[in-house]
PyMOL CGO cylinders between C-alpha atoms (Angstrom):
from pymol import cmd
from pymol.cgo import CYLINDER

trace = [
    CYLINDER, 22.24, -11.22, 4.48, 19.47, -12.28, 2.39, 0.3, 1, 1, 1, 1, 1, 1,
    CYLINDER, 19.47, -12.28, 2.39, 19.44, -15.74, 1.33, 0.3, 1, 1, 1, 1, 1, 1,
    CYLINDER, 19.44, -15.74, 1.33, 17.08, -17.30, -1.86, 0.3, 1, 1, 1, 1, 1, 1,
    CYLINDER, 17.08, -17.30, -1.86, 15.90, -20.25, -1.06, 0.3, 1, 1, 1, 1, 1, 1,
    CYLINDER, 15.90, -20.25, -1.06, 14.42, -23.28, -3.41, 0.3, 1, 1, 1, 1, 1, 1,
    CYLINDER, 14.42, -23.28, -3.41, 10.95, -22.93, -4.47, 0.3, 1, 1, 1, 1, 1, 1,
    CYLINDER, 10.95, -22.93, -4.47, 8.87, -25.36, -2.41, 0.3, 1, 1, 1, 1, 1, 1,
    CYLINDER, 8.87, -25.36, -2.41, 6.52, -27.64, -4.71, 0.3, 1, 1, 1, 1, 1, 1,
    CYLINDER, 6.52, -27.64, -4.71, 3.42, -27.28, -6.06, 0.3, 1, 1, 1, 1, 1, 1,
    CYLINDER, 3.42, -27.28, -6.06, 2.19, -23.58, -7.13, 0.3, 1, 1, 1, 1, 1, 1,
    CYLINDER, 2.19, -23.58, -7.13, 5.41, -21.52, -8.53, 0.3, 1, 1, 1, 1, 1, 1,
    CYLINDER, 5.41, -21.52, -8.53, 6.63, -20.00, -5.58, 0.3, 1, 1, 1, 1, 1, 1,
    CYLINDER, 6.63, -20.00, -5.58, 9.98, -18.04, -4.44, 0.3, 1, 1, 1, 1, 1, 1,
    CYLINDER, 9.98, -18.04, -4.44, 11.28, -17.64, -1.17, 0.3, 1, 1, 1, 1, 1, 1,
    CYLINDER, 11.28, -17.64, -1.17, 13.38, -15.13, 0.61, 0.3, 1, 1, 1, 1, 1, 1,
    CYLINDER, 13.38, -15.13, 0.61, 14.66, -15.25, 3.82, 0.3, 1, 1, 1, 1, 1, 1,
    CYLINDER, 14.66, -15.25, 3.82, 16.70, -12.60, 6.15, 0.3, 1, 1, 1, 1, 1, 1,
    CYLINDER, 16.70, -12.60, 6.15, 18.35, -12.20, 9.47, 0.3, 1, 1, 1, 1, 1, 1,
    CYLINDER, 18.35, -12.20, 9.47, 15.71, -10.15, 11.66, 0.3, 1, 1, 1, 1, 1, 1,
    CYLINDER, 15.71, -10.15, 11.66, 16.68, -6.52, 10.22, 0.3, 1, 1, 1, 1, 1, 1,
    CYLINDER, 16.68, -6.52, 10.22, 14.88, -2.93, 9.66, 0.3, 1, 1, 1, 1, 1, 1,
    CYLINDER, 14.88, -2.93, 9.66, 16.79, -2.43, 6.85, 0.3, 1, 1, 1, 1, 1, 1,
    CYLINDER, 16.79, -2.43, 6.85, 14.52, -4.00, 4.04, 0.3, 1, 1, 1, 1, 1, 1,
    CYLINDER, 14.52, -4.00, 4.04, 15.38, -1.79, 1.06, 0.3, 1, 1, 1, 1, 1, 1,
    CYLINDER, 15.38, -1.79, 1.06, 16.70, -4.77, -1.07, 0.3, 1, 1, 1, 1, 1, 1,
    CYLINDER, 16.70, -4.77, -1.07, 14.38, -7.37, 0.63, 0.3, 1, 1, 1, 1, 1, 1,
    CYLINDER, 14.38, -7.37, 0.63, 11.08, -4.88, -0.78, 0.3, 1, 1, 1, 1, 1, 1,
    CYLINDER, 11.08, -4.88, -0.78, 12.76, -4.44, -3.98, 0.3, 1, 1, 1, 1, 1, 1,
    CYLINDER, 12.76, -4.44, -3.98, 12.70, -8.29, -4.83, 0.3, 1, 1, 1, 1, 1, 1,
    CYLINDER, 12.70, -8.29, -4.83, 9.52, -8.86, -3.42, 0.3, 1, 1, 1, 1, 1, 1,
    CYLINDER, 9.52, -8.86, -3.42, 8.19, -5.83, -5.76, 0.3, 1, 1, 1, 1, 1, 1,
    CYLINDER, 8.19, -5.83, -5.76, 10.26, -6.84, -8.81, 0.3, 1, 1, 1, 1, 1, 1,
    CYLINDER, 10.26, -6.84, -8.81, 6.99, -7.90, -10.67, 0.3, 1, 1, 1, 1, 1, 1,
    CYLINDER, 6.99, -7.90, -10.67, 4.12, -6.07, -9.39, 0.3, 1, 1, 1, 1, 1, 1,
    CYLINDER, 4.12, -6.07, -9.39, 3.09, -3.42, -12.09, 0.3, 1, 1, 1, 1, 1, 1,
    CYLINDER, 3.09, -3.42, -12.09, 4.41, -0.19, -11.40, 0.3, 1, 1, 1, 1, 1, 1,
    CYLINDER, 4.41, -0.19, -11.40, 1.03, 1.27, -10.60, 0.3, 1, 1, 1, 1, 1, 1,
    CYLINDER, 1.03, 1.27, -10.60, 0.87, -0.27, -7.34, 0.3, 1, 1, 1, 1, 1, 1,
    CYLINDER, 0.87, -0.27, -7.34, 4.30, -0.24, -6.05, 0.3, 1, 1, 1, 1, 1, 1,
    CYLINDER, 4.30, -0.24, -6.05, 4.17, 2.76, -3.76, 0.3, 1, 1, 1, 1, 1, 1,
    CYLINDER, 4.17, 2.76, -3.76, 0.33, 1.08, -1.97, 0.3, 1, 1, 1, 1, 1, 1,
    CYLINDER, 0.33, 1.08, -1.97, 2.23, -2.55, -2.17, 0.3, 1, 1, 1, 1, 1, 1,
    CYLINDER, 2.23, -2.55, -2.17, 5.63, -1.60, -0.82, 0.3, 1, 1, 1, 1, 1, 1,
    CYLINDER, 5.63, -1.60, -0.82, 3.81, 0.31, 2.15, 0.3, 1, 1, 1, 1, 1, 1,
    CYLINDER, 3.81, 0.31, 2.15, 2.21, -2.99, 2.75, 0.3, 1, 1, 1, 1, 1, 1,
    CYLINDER, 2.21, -2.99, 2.75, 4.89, -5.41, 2.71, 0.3, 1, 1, 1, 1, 1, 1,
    CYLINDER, 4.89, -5.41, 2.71, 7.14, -3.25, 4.48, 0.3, 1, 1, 1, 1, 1, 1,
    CYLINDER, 7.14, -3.25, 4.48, 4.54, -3.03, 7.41, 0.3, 1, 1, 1, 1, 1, 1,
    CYLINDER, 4.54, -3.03, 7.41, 4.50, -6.63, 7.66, 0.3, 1, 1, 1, 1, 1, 1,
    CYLINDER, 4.50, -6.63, 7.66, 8.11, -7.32, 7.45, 0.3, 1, 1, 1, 1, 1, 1,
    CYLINDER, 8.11, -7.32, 7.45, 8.94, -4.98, 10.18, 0.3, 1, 1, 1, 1, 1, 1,
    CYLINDER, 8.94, -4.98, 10.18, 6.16, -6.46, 12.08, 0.3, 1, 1, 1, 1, 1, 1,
    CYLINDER, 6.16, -6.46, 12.08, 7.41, -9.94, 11.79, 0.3, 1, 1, 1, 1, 1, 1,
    CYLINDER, 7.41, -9.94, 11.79, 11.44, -8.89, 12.44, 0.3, 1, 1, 1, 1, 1, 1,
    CYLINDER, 11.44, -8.89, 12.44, 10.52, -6.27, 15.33, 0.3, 1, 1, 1, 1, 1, 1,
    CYLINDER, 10.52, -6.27, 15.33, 7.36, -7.75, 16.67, 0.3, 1, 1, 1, 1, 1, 1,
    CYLINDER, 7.36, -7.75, 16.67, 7.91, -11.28, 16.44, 0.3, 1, 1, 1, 1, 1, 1,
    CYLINDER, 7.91, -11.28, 16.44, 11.87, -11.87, 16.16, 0.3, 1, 1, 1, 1, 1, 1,
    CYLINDER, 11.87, -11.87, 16.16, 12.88, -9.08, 18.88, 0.3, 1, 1, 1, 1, 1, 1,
    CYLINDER, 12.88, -9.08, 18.88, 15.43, -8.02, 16.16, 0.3, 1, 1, 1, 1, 1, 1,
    CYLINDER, 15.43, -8.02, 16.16, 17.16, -11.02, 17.46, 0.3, 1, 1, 1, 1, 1, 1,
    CYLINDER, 17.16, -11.02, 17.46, 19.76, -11.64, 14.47, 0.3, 1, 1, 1, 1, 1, 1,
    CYLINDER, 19.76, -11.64, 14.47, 19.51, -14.96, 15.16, 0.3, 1, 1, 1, 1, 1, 1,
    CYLINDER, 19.51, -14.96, 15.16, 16.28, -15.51, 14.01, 0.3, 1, 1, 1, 1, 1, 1,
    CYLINDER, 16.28, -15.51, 14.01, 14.76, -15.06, 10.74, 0.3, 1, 1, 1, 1, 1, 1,
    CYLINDER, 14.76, -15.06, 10.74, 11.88, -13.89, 8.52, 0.3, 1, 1, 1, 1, 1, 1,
    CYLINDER, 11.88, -13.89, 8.52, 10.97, -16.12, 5.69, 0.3, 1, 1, 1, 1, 1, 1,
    CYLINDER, 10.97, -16.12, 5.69, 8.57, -14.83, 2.72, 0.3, 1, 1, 1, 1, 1, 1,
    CYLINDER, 8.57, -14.83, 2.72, 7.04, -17.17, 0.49, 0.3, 1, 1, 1, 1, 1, 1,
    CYLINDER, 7.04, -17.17, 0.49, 5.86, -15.01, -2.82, 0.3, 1, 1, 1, 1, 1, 1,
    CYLINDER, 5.86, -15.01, -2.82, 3.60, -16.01, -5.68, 0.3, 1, 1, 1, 1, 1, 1,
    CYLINDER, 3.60, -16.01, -5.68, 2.06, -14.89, -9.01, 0.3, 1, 1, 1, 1, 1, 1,
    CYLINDER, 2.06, -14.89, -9.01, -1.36, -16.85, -9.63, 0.3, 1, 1, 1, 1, 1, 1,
    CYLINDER, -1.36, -16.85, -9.63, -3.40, -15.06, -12.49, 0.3, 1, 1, 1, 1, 1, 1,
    CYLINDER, -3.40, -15.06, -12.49, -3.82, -11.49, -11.31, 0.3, 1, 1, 1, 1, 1, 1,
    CYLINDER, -3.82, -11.49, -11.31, -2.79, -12.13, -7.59, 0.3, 1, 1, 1, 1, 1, 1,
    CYLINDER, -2.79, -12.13, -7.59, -0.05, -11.72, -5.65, 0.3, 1, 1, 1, 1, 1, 1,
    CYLINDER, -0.05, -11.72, -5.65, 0.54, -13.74, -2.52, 0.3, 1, 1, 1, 1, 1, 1,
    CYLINDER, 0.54, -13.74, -2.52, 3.06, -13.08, 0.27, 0.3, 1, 1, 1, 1, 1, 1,
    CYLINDER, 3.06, -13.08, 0.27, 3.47, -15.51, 2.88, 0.3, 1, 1, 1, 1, 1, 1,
    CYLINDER, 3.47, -15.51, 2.88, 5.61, -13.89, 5.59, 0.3, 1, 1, 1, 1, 1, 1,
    CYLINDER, 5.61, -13.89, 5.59, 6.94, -15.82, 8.41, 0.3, 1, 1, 1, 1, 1, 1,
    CYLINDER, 6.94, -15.82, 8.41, 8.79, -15.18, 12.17, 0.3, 1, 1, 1, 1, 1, 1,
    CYLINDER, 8.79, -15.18, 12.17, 10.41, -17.50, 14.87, 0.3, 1, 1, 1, 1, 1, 1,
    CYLINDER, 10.41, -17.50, 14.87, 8.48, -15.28, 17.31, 0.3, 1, 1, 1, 1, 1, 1,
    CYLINDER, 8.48, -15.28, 17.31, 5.96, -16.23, 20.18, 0.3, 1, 1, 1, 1, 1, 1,
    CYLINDER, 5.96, -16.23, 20.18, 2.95, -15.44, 18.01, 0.3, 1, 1, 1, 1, 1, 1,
    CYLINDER, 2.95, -15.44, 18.01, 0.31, -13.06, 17.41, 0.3, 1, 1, 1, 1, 1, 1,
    CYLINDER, 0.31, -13.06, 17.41, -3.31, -13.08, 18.30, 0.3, 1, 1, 1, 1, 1, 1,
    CYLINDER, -3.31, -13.08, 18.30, -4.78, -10.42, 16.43, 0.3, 1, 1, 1, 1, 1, 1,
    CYLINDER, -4.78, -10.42, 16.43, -8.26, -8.82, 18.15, 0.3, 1, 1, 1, 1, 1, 1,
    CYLINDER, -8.26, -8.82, 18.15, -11.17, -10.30, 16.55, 0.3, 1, 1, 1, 1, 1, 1,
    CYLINDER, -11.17, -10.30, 16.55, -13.63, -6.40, 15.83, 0.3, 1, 1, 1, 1, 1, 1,
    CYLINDER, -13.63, -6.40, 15.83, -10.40, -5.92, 13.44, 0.3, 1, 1, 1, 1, 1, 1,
    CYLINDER, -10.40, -5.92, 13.44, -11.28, -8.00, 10.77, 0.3, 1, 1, 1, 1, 1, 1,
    CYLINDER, -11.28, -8.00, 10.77, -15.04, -7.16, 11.11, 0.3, 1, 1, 1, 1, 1, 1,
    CYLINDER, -15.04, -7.16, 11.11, -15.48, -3.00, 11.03, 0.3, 1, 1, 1, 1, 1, 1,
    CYLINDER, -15.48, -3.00, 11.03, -11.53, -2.21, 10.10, 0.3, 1, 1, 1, 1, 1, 1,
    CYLINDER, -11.53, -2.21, 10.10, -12.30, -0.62, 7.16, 0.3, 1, 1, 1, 1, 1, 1,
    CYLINDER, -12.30, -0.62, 7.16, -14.73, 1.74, 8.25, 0.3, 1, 1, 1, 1, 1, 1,
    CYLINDER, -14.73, 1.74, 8.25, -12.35, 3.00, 10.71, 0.3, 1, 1, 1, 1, 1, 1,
    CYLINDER, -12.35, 3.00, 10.71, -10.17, 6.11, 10.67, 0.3, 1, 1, 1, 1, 1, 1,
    CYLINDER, -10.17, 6.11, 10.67, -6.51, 5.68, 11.12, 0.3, 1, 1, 1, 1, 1, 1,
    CYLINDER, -6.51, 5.68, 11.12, -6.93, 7.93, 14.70, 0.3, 1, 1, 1, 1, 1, 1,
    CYLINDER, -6.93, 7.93, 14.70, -9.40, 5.94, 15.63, 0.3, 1, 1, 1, 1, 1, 1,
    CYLINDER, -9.40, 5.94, 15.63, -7.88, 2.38, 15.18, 0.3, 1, 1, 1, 1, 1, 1,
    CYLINDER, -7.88, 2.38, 15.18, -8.14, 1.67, 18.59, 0.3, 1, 1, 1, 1, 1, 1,
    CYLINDER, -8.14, 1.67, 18.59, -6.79, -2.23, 19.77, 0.3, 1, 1, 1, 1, 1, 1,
    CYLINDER, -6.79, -2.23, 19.77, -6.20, -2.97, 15.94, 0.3, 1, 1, 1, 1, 1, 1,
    CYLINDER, -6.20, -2.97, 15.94, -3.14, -0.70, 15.91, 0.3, 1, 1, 1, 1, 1, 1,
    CYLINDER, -3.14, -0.70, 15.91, -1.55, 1.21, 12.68, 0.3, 1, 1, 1, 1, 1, 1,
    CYLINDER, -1.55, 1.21, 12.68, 0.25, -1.79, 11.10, 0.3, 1, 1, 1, 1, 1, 1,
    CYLINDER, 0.25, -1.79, 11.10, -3.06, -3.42, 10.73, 0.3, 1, 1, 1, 1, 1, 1,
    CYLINDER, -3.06, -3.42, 10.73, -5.19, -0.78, 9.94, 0.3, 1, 1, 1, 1, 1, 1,
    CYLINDER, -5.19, -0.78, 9.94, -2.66, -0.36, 7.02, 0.3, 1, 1, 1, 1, 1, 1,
    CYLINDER, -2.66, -0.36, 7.02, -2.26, -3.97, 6.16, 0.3, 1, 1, 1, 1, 1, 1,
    CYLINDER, -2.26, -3.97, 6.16, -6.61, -4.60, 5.74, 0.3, 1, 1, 1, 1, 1, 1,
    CYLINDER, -6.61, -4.60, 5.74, -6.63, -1.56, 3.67, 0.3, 1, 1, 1, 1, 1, 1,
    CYLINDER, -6.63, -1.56, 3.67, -3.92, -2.41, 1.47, 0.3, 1, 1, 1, 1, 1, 1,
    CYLINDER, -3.92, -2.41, 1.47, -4.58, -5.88, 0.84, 0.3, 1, 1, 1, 1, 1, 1,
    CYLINDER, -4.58, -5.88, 0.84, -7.66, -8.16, -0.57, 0.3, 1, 1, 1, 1, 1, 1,
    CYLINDER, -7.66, -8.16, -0.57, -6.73, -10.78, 1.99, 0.3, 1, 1, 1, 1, 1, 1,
    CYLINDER, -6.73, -10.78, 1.99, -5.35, -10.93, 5.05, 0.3, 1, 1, 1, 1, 1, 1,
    CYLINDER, -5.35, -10.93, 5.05, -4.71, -14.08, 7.39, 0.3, 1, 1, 1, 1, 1, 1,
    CYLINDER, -4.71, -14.08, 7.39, -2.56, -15.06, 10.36, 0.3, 1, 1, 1, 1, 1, 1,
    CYLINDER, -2.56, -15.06, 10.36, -2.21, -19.17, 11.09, 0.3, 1, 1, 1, 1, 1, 1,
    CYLINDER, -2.21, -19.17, 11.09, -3.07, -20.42, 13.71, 0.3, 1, 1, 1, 1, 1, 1,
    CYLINDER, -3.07, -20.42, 13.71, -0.19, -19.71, 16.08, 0.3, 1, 1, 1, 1, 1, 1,
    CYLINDER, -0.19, -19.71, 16.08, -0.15, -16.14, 14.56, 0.3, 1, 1, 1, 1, 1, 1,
    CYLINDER, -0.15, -16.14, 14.56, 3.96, -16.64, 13.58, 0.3, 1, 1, 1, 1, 1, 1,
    CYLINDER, 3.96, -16.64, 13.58, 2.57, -17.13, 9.41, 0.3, 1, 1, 1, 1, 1, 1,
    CYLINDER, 2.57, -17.13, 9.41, 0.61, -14.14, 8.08, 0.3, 1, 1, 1, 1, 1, 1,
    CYLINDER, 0.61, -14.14, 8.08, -0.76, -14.62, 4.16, 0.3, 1, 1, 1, 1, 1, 1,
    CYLINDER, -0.76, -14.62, 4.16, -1.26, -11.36, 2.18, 0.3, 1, 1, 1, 1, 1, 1,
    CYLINDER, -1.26, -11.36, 2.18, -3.24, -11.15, -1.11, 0.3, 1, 1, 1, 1, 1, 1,
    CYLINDER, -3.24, -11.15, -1.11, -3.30, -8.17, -3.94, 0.3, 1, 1, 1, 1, 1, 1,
    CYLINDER, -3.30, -8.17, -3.94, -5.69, -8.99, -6.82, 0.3, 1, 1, 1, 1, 1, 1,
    CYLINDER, -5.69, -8.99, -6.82, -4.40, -6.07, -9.27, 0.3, 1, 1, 1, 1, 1, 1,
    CYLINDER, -4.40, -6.07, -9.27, -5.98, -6.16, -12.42, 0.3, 1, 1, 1, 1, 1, 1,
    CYLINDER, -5.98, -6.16, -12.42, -9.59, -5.90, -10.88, 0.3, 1, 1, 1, 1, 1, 1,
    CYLINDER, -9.59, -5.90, -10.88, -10.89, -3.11, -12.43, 0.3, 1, 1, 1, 1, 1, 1,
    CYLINDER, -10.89, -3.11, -12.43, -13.28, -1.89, -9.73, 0.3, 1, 1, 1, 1, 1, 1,
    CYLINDER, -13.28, -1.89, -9.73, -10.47, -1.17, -7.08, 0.3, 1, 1, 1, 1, 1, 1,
    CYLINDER, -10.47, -1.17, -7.08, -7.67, 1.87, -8.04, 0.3, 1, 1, 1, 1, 1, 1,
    CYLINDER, -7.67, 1.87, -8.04, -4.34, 2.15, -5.77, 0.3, 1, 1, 1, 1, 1, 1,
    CYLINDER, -4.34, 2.15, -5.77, -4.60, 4.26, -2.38, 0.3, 1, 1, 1, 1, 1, 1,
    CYLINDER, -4.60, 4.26, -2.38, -1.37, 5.49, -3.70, 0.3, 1, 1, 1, 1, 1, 1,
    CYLINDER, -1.37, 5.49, -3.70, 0.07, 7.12, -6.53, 0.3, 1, 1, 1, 1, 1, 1,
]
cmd.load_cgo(trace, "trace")
């Protein structure tokens, strides 16, 4: 069940949230609902990468707990704030430095998801108890095409 929840204050934000689940078909179609359709294929990739993280990863699939996703339009970004009930995440440190230099067969400790996730996404940042990650798209920057098409 996927449940809308009232937009916390401040910036305009949305929120979803969702019993830990695989099946994110609706859950990616309202988080995609406004991004142009140029980068929905690259974006979708993306989000659904981080969701399954956060429900498989974090939550155990545990049906009990949930994923929460913050998501925001300021200017020509889009901001996803994606949250578990899980232990936490420490991600290793060399994959924020040389990620994008690397080859998907050679990811090494930094792993598929977040091989995908750095090259998908302007920013990308875990809190502090690695249970919040924050993703940012800038799309209208002129200088950076979609992976996908």
């Amino acid at each position: 069940m996927i449940s809308l929840l009232p937009r916390p204050t401040g910036r305009n934000w949305s929120t979803v949230s969702f019993a830990s689940t695989l099946y994110l078909i609706p859950i990616l179609d309202l988080l995609l609902a406004e991004i142009p359709s140029r980068w929905q294929a690259e974006l979708r990739l993306g989000l659904q990468e981080a969701l399954v993280n956060a429900a498989k990863h974090g939550n155990n699939l545990d049906p009990n707990k949930k994923v929460l996703v913050h998501f925001s339009i300021v200017a020509d970004q889009y901001w996803w704030v994606i949250s578990d009930q899980g232990a936490g995440f420490t991600p290793p440190r060399a994959c924020a430095a040389d990620l994008s230099e690397q080859l998907p067969e050679q990811e090494g400790e930094c792993g598929r998801g977040l091989y995908i996730l750095h090259r998908i996404f302007d920013q990308v940042h875990w809190n502090q108890q690695g249970t919040e990650l924050r993703l940012c798209k800038q799309v209208k920057s002129s200088s950076k095409l979609p992976l996908l098409r």
